[in-house]
C-alpha positions in Angstrom: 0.0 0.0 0.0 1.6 3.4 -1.1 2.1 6.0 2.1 0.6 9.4 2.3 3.6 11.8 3.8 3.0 13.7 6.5 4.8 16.6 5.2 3.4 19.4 7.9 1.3 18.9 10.5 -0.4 21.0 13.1 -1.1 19.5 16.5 -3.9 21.0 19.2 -3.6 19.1 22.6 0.4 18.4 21.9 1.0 18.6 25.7 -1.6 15.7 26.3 -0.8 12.3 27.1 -1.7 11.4 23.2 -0.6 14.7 22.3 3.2 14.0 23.6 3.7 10.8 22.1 2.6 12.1 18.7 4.8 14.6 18.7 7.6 12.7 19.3 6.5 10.0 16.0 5.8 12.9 14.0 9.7 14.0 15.0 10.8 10.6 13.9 9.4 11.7 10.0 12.4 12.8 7.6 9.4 13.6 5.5 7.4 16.3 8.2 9.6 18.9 7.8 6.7 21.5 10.2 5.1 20.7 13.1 3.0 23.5 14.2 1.7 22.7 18.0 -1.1 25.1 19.3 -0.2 26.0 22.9 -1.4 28.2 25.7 2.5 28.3 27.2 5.4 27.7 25.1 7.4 24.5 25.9 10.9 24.5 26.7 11.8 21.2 25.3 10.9 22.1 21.4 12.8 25.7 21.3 15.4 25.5 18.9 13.9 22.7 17.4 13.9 23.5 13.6 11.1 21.5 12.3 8.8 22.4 15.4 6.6 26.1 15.4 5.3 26.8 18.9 2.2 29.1 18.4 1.1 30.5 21.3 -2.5 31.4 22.5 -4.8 32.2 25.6 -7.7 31.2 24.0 -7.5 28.4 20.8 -11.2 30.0 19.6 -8.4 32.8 18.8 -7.2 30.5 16.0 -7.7 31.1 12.4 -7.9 30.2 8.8 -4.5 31.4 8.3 -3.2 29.7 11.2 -4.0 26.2 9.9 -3.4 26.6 6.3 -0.3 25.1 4.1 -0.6 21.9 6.3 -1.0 18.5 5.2 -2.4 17.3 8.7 -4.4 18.1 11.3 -4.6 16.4 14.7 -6.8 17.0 17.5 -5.3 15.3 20.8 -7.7 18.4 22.7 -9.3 16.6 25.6 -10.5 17.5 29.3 -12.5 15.8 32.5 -15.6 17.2 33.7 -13.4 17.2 37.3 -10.8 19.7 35.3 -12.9 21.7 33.5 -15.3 22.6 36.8 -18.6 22.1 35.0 -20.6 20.4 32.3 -20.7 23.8 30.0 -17.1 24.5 30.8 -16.3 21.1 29.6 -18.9 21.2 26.5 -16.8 24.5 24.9 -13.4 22.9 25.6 -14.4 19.2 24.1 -16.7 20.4 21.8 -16.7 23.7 21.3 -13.0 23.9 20.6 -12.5 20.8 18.6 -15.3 22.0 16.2 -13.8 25.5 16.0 -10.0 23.6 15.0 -11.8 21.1 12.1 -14.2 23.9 11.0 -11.4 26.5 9.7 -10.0 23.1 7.7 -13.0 23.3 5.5 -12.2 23.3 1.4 -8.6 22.9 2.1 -6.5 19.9 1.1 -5.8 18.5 4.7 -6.5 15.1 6.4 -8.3 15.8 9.7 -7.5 13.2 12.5 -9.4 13.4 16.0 -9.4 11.6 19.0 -12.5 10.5 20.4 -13.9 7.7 22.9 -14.9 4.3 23.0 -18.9 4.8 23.7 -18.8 7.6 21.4 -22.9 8.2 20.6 -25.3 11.3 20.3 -27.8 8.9 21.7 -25.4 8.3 25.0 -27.1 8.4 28.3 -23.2 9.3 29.4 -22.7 13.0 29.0 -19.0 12.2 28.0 -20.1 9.8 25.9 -22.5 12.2 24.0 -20.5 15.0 23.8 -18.0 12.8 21.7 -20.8 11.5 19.8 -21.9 15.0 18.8 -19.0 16.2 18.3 -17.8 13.1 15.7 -21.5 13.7 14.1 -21.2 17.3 13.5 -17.3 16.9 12.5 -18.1 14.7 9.9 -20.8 17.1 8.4 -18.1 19.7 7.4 -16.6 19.6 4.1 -13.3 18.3 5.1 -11.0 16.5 2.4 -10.2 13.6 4.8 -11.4 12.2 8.6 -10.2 10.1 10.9 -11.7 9.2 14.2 -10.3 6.9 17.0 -12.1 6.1 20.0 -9.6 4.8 22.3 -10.4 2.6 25.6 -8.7 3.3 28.9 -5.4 5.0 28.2 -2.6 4.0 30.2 0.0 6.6 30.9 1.4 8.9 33.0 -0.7 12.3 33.4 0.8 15.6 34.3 -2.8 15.8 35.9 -3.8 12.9 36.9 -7.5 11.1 36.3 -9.0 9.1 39.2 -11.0 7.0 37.3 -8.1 6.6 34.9 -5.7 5.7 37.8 -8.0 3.3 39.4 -8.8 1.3 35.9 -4.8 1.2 35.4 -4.3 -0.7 38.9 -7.5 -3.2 37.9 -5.9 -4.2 34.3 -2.6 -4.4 35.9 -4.4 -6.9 38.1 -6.0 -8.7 35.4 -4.0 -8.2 32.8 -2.8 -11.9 32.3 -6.1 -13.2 32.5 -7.2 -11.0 29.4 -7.0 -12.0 25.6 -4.1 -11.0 23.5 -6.5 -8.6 21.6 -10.0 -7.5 23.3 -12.7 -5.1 22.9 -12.1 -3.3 26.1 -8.5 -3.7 26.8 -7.0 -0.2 27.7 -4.2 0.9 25.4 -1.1 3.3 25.6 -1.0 6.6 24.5 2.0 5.8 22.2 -0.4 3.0 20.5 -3.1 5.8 19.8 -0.3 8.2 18.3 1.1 5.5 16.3 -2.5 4.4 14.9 -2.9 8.4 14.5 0.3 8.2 12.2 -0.9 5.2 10.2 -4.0 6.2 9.8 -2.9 9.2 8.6 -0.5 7.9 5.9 -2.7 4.8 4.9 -6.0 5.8 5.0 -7.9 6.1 1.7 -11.8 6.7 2.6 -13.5 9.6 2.7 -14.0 9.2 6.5 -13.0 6.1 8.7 -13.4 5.0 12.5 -10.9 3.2 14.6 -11.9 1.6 17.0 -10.4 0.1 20.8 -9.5 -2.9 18.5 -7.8 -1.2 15.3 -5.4 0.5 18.1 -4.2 -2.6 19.6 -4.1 -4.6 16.4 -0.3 -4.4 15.6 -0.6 -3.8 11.6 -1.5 -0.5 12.7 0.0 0.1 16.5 4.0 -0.7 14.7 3.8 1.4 11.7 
């Protein structure tokens, strides 16, 4: 199968757990000679890196047309908790609100939109998480974007620079469990390197229109060693 190359990309939620471990494959790229990462503080560890453009913002709805164009990818890592954001509306603008703004201003432009989601993912979900996802992978998918990938990622294992209960104490289960499990299995939590990896395959192999990947197509290795 002939590879896509990731010749620029620009990166919102770089300093995530996803968004980290992205960077660091999209570093490994002779090919991706920009990496543009949207960021409310500049980062020490990428000044003076030549391929990597730190542009700086209070508020990512501040982002612009001109901003995101002469890239050849896009990826959303952009992701909070209820507990984080300090309410349901605070975390609808940030998950939602945001995240459409980014995929919205790639409209008509030759660019190949990648976004992290959630397993559970639905419009329909009784789970407010859940349906915020869902809407926003709905509504995403209504915009005229050239491609879109979507990955809805179990339990991510990982170290957080703010850590999520819910995420710590589903880390200590698998660990307890984790030999008991199938090799690959629906619900089996994943790394954030395997999501970033599948982000990076996805985006030079993909050839439909639109495409989900699901807990599954992350831990499958054709796509998690690419």
């Amino acid at each position: 199968m002939q590879k896509v190359k990731i010749q620029s990309a620009i990166v919102i939620g770089a300093t995530g757990l996803i968004g980290q471990q992205l960077v660091q494959q999209l570093l490994q790229l002779p090919e991706c000679l920009k990496i543009t990462l949207i960021l409310r503080r500049e980062q020490i560890q990428y000044q003076g890196n030549s391929k990597i453009q730190q542009l700086v913002l209070d508020d990512f709805l501040l982002l612009n047309e001109e901003d995101v164009s002469q890239h050849t990818h896009a990826f959303s890592c952009l992701g909070t908790t209820l507990k984080q954001a300090g309410s349901r509306q605070a975390f609808y603008d940030i998950d939602y609100g945001i995240n459409m703004h980014f995929a919205e201003l790639l409209q008509n432009k030759h660019i190949h939109y990648l976004l992290i989601s959630a397993m559970g993912a639905s419009p329909d979900s009784h789970f407010f998480y859940n349906r915020v996802k869902g809407e926003l992978e709905r509504d995403v998918q209504a915009f005229d974007l050239d491609t879109i990938s979507i990955l809805r990622p179990s339990l991510l294992i990982g170290e957080r620079e703010h850590p999520r209960s819910f995420e710590g104490l589903g880390q200590k289960l698998f660990h307890c469990t984790e030999r008991f499990l199938p090799r690959y299995y629906r619900y089996k939590p994943v790394t954030a390197l395997q999501v970033a990896k599948t982000m990076v395959a996805a985006a030079m192999l993909q050839t439909e229109h639109v495409r989900i990947y699901n807990n599954l197509d992350i831990q499958n290795t054709t796509w998690s060693t690419i």
